[in-house]
N, C-alpha and C positions, 0 to 999 in steps of 0.2 A: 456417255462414259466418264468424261473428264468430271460433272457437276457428282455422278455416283461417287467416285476417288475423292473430291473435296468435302462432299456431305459426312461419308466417312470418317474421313482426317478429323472434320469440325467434333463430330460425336467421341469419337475415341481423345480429344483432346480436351473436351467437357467432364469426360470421366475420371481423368486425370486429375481436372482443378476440385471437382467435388468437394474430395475427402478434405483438399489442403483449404477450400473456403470454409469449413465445416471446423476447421481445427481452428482456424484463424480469430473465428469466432470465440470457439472454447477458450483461445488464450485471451482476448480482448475480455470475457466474463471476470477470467481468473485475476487478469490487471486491476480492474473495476474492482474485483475483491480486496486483492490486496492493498489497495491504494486505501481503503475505508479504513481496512485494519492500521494501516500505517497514519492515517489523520487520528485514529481512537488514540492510538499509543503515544503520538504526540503531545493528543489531548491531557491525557494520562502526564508524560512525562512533565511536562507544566506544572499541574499541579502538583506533583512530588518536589518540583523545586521551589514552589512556592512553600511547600508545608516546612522543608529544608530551611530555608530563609528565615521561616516564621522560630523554627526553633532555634535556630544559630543566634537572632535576634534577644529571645526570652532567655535562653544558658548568657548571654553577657550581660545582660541586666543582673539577671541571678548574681554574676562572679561579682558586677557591681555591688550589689546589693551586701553580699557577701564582706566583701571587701571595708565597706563603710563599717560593718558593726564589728571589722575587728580593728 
């Protein structure tokens, strides 16, 4: 009788964890997701600071440039 009641307990507590191991999963997918998106976007933000730079660089030479022929 006693090992019936703990087999029990064991099953109906398995049932329980299912759904939440299942989810757990789903959220560890979505991390993995979003971590790529968020290395892409860095990737990304880099080079818009360099393109930044590059132009900041070329408008003061210009104003240089500029400046000399007047």
């Amino acid at each position: 009788m006693f090992k019936f009641v703990l087999d029990y307990k064991i099953k109906e507590l398995k049932r329980e964890v299912e759904p939440r191991a299942a989810e757990i999963e789903e959220m560890k997918k979505e991390t993995v997701r979003i971590d790529k998106k968020l290395k892409d976007l860095n990737l990304v933000n880099n080079t818009l600071i360099i393109f930044v730079d590059q132009l900041d660089e070329k408008q003061s030479h210009m104003q240089e440039m500029t400046q000399k022929k007047l």
